[in-house]
C-alpha positions in Angstrom: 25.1 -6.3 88.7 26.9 -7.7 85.6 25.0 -10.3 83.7 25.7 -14.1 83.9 28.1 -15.3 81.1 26.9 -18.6 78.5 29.0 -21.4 79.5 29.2 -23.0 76.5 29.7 -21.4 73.0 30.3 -23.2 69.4 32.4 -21.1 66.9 32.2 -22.0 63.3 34.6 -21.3 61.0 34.9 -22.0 57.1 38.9 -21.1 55.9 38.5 -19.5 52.6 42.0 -17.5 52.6 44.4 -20.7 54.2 45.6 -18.6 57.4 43.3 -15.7 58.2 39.8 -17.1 59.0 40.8 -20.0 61.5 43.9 -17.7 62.8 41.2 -15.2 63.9 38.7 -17.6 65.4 41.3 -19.9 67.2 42.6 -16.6 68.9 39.3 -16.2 69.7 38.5 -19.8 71.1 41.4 -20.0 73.0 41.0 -16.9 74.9 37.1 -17.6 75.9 38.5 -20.9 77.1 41.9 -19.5 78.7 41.0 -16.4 80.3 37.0 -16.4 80.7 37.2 -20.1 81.8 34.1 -21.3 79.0 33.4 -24.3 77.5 34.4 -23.8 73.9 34.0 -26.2 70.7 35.1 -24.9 67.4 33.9 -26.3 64.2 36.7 -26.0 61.3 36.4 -27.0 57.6 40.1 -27.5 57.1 42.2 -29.0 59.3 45.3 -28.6 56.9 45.3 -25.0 57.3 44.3 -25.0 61.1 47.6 -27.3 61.1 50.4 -25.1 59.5 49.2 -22.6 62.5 49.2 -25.4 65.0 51.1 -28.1 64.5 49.7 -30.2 66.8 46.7 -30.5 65.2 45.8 -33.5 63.7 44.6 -33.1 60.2 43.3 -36.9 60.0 41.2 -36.6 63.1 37.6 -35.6 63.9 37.8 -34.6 67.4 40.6 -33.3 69.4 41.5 -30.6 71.8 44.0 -28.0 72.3 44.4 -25.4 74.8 41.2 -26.3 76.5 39.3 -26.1 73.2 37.3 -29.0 72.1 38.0 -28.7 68.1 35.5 -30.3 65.5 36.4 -31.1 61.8 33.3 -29.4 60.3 31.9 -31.7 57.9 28.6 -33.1 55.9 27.0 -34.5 56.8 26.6 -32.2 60.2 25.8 -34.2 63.7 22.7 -33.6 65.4 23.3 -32.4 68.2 22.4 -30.1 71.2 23.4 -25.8 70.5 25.4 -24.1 72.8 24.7 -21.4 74.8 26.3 -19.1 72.5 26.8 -19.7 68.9 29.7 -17.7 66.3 29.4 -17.8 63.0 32.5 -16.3 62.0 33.5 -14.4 58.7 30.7 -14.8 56.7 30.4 -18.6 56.9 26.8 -20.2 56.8 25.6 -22.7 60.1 24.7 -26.0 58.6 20.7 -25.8 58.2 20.4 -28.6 60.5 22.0 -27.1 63.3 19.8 -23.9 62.8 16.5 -25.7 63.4 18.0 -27.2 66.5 18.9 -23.7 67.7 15.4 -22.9 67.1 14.1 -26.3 69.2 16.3 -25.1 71.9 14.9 -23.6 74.9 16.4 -21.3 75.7 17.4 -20.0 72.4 20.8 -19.3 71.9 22.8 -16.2 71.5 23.4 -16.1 67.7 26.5 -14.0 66.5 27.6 -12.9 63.2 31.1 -12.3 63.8 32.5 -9.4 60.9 35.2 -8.7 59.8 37.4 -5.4 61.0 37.2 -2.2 59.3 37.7 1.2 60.2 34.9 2.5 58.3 32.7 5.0 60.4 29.1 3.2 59.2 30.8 -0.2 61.6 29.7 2.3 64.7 26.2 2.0 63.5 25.7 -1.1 62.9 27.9 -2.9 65.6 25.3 -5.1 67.7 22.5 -4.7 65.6 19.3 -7.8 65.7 18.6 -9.9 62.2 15.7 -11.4 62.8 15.7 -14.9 61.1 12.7 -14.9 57.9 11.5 -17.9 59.0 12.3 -19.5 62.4 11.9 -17.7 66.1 15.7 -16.6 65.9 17.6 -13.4 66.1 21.2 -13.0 64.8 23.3 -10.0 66.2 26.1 -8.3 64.1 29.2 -8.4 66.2 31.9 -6.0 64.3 35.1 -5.6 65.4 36.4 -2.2 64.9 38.9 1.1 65.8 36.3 3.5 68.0 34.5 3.4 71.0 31.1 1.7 70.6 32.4 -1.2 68.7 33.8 -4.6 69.7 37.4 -3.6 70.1 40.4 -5.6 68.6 41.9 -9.4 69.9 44.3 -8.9 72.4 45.3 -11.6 74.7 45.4 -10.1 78.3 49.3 -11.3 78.0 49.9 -10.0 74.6 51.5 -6.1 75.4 53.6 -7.9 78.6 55.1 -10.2 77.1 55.4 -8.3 73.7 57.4 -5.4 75.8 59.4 -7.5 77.5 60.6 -9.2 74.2 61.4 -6.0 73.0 63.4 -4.8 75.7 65.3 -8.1 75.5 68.4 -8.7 73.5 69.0 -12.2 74.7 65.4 -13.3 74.1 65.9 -11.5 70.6 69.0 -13.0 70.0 68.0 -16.6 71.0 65.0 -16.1 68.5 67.3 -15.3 65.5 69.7 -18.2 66.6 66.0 -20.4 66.7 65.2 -19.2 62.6 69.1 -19.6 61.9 70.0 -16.1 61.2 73.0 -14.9 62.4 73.6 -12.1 65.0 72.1 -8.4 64.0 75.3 -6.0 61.9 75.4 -2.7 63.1 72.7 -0.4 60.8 71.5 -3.5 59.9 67.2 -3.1 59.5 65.6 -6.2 60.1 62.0 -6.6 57.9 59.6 -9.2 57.7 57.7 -9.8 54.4 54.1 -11.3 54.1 51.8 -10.8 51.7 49.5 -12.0 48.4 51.2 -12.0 45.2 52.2 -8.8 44.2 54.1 -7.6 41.1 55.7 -4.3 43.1 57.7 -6.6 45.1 60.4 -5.7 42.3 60.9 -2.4 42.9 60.7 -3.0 46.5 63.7 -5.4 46.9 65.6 -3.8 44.3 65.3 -0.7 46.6 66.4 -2.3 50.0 70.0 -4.1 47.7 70.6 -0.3 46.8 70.8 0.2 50.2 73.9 2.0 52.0 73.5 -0.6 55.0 72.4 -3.8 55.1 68.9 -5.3 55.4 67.6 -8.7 56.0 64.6 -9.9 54.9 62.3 -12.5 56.5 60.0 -13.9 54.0 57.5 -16.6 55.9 56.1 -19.3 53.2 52.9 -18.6 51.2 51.9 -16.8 48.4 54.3 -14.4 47.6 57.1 -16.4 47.6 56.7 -17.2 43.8 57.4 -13.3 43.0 60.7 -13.6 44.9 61.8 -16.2 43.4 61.4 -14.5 40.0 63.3 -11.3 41.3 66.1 -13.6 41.9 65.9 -15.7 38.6 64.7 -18.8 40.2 62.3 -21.4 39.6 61.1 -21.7 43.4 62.8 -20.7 47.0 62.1 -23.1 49.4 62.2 -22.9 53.4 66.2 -22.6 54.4 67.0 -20.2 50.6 69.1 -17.2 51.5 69.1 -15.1 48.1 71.3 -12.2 47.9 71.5 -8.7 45.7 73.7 -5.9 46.8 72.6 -4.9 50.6 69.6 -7.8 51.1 69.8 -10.8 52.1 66.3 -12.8 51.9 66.0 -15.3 54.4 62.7 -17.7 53.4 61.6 -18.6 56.6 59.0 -22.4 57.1 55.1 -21.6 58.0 55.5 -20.2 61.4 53.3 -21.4 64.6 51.2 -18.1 65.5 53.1 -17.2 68.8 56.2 -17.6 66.4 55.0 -15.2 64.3 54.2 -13.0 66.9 57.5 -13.0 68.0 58.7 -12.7 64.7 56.1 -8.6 64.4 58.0 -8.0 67.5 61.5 -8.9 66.5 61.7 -6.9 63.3 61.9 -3.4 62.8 59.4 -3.0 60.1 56.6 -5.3 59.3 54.7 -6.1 55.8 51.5 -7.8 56.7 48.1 -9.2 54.8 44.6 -9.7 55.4 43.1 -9.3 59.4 45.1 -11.1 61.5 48.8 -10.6 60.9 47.6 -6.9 60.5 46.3 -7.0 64.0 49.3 -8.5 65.2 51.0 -6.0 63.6 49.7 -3.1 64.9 49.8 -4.8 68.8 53.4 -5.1 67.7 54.0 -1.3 67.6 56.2 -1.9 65.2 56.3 0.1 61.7 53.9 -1.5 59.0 52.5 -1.8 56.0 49.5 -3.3 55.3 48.3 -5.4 51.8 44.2 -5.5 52.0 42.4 -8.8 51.2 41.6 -7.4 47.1 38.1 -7.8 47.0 35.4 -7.4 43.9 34.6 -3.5 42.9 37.8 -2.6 44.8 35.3 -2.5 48.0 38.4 -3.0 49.8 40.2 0.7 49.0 37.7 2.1 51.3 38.4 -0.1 54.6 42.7 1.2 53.6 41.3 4.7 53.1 39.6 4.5 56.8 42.0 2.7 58.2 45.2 5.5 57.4 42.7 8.3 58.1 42.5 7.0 61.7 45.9 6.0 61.9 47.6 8.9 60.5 45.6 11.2 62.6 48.1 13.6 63.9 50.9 13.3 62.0 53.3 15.6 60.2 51.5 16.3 56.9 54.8 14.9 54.6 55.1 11.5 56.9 51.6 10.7 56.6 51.9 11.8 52.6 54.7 9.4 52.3 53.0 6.5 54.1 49.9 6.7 52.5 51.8 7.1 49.2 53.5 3.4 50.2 50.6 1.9 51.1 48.7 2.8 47.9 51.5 1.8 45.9 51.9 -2.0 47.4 47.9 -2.5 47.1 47.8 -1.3 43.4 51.0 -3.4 42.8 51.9 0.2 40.9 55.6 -0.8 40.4 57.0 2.8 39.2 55.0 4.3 42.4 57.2 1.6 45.4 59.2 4.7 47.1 60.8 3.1 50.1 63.4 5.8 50.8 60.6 7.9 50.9 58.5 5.9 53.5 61.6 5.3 55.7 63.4 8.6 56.1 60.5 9.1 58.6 61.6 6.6 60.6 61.0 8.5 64.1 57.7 9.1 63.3 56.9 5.9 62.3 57.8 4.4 64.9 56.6 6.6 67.7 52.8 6.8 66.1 53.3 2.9 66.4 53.6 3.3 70.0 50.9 5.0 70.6 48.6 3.5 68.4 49.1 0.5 70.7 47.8 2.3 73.7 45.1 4.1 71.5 43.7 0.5 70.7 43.9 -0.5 74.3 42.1 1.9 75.2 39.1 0.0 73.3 38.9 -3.0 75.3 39.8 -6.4 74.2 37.3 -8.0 71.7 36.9 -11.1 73.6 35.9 -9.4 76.6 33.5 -7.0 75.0 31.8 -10.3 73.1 31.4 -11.5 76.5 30.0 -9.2 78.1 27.3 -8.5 74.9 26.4 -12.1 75.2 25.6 -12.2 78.8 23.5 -9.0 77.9 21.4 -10.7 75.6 20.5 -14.0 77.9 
């Protein structure tokens, strides 16, 4: 018999890096509500960031809904009021103190997640669903980690995400209707079609001046945010705004506004390659099957060099010896911002291979379950 699921779950979430923390969690929210049919509220810190995802959220307001999802603006100080069932404290954030002695009033206690982060790394295996017992109060925390292998919680992936992602793909009027939507013009014949998001990074240089000495064209979709100051300077500008088209030999930039997630989605699918950043455009990514490369959040004592290292050693399991060489060679390049070492030539004469292993990574991560589900089910376990 399978165990009962909580009916009611908060989520917190505290947005330290503008997109990634509440595009993670609101993926998550809306699929407990959407597809397991709970009762979700989801606590956010900033609204402003929550906003260029969703914009129809209201920054100004303190309660609203969207997509079934009763969303909170997370502030001090916190409400008293009664816990949920189940309780998420994603990405590192801290539960107001309050709110924690009313978890441990409740009877009975709630489920208590700590939601991790995604890594590759073989110790997640280990650790994945794991008790914390609280110092002080009759609580117990459990460590939900998503991750790559069987026996942890899997990946997001919206039960719709792969049908509707395929059929896009095998689309050329909902392709071309897209590109009409972002104002680019119909595809030239060769032409490669890339989308660029990431932190600052100094290689950026090398990499357009690569793609304008090009033998066919490329266009370049560059989403607002942080790297966009680094364009600009290629191009000998002050700023590029939403709407700029810079050009140099075979590239054409097009800076694209803050796109909605599903729009962003869209946009993974559309393109033939895909530069991505942080968790959750990398998921996207990879559900894209779609060519990528990857800039890890840079974190203190280079901590982050092992969760790329993990990550292409999974990946890249397989390949020919001189692809993966090439792609791991990229990668490493873009993350050290090592200017002389950006070889995109290199990278992209395996084309084939790239995109084929991105084909059937998507069905390898399938084959882990969807995180949502697998939270779920752990939660109903531990009633």
């Amino acid at each position: 018999m399978n165990a009962r699921p909580a009916r009611h779950w908060d989520l917190f979430c505290t947005v330290i890096d503008n997109y990634g923390d509440i595009g993670i969690t609101w993926r998550l929210a809306r699929q407990l509500a959407g597809e397991h049919g709970l009762s979700v509220r989801l606590w956010v810190d900033d609204l402003l960031s929550f906003h260029a995802l969703r914009p129809e959220i209201d920054p100004e307001r303190t309660t609203q809904s969207l997509e079934r999802v009763e969303i909170r603006r997370w502030g001090t100080p916190f409400p008293d009021l009664a816990p949920a069932d189940v309780v998420i404290e994603a990405l590192a954030c801290q539960l107001p103190e309050n709110y924690v002695a009313a978890m441990a009033r409740r009877d009975p206690r709630p489920v208590w997640i700590n939601l991790e982060y995604l890594s590759a790394e073989d110790w997640v295996t280990g650790c994945h669903g794991l008790p914390s017992p609280h110092p002080r109060l009759p609580l117990t925390k459990w460590f939900f980690f998503p991750g790559y292998a069987a026996g942890t919680g899997g990946v997001l992936r919206e039960s719709w995400l792969m049908e509707r992602c395929q059929a896009f793909q095998a689309s050329a009027e909902a392709q071309a209707q897209f590109w009409v939507g972002l104002g680019l013009p119909d595809r030239a014949q060769d032409e490669l079609r890339i989308s660029l998001f990431g932190y600052e990074n100094r290689a950026v240089d090398r990499l357009l001046s690569a793609w304008a000495d090009r033998s066919s064209r490329i266009r370049c979709l560059l989403p607002a945010g942080r790297l966009l100051a680094d364009v600009a300077r290629h191009f000998h500008r002050a700023t590029l705004s939403p709407g700029d088209t810079p050009q140099q030999g075979q590239l054409s930039v097009h800076v694209l506004p803050m796109l909605s997630q599903d729009a962003y989605d869209r946009l993974l699918w559309a393109c033939d390659c895909n530069f991505v950043r942080g968790e959750d455009s990398f998921v996207r990514a990879q559900w894209a099957g779609r060519p990528l490369v990857w800039q890890a959040y840079r974190q203190e004592e280079a901590a982050h060099w092992p969760k790329i290292e993990a990550y292409l050693n999974r990946y890249c399991e397989g390949w020919p010896a001189d692809a993966a060489a090439d792609l791991r060679a990229l990668w490493s390049a873009w993350n050290a911002e090592a200017v002389e070492d950006i070889d995109w030539p290199a990278f992209w004469r395996h084309r084939p291979v790239l995109e084929r292993n991105a084909r059937q990574w998507v069905a390898r991560l399938d084959g882990l379950g969807d995180l949502t589900g697998n939270l779920v089910q752990f939660c109903a376990e531990k009633l």
